[in-house]
C-alpha positions as CSV (number, residue, x, y, z in Angstrom):
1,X,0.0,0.0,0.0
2,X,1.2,3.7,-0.4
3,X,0.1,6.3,0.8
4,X,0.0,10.1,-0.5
5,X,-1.8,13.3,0.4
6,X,-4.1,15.1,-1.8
7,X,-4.8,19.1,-2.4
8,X,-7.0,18.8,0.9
9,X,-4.1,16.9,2.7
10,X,-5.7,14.2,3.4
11,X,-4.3,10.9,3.4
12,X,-4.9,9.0,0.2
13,X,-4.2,4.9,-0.1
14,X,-3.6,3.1,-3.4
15,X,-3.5,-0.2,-2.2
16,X,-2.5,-3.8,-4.2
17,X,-5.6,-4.6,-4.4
18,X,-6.7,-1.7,-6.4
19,X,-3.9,-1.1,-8.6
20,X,-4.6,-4.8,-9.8
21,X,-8.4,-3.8,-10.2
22,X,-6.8,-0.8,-12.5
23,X,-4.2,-2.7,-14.5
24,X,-6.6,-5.1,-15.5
25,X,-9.3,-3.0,-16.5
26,X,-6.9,-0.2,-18.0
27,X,-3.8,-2.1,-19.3
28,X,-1.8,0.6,-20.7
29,X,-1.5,1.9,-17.2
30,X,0.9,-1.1,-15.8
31,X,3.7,1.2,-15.6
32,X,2.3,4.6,-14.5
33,X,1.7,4.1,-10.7
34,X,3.6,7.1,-10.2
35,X,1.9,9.4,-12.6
36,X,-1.4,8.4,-10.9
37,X,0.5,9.0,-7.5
38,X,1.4,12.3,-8.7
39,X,-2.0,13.4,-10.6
40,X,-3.4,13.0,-6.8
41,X,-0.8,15.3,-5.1
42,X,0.0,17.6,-8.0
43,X,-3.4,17.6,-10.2
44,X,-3.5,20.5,-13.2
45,X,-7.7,20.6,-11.6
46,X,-10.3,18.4,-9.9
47,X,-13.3,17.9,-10.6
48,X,-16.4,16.8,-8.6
49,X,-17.8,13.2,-9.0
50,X,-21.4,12.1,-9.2
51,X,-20.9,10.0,-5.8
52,X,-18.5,12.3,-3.8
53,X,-15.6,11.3,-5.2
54,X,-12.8,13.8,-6.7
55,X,-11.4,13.6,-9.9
56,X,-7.4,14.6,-10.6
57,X,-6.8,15.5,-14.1
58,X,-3.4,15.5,-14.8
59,X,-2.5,16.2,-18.7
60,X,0.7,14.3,-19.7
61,X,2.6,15.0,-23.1
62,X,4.2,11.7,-23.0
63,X,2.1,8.8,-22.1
64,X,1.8,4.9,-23.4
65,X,-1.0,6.3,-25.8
66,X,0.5,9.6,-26.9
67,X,-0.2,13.0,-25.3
68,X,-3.5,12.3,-22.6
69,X,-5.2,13.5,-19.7
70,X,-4.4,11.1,-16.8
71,X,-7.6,10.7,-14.3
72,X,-7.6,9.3,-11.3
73,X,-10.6,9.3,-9.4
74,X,-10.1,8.8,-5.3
75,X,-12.5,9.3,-2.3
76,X,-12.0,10.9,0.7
77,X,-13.8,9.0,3.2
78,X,-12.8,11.0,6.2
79,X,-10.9,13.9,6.6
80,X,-7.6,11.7,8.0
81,X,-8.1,9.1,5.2
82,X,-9.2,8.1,1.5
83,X,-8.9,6.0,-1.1
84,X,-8.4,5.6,-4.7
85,X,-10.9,4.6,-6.9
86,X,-9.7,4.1,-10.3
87,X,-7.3,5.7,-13.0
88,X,-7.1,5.8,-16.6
89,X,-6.2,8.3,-19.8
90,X,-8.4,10.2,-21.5
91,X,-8.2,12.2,-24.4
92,X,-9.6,14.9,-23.2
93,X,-11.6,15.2,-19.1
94,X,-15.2,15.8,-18.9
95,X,-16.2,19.4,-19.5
96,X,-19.8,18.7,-18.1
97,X,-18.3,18.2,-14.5
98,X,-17.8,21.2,-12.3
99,X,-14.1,22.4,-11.5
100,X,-13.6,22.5,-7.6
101,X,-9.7,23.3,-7.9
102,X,-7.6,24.3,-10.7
103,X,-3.8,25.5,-10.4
């Protein structure tokens, strides 16, 4: 498990379990645990989620697909402690979802 701290700092676990559940699903993101680790502590925005989950967009000009936006989505449960979610790249984030923090 590691553990990182997001704009709020709070505490934010990516544990085995779901960096397999992200791999599997998302492939090209096998080698890119630290970009996700680093879209949650240095994010270019985040976004609001439908559920209360926060989404850290991230754009990278060198990924395994070519220039993308690296998400990762990640809960804070509590304000010592969250969680992430999932992550995958995207060509471009979601304009629809409302911008709580931007750099």
């Amino acid at each position: 498990m590691i553990i990182v701290r997001s704009k709020n700092n709070i505490q934010i676990r990516l544990t085995t379990e779901r960096w397999i559940h992200i791999i599997k699903r998302h492939p090209e993101m096998e080698n890119q645990k630290e970009h996700v680790l680093e879209t949650i502590t240095n994010p270019d925005f985040i976004q609001n989620g439908d559920f209360g989950e926060l989404i850290a967009v991230k754009f990278y000009e060198k990924s395994p697909l070519t220039s993308k936006y690296l998400v990762t989505i990640y809960k804070e449960a509590v304000k010592s402690d969250g969680f992430v979610i999932t992550a995958y790249y995207a060509t471009k984030p979601s304009e629809r979802r409302q911008k709580l923090w931007k750099r």
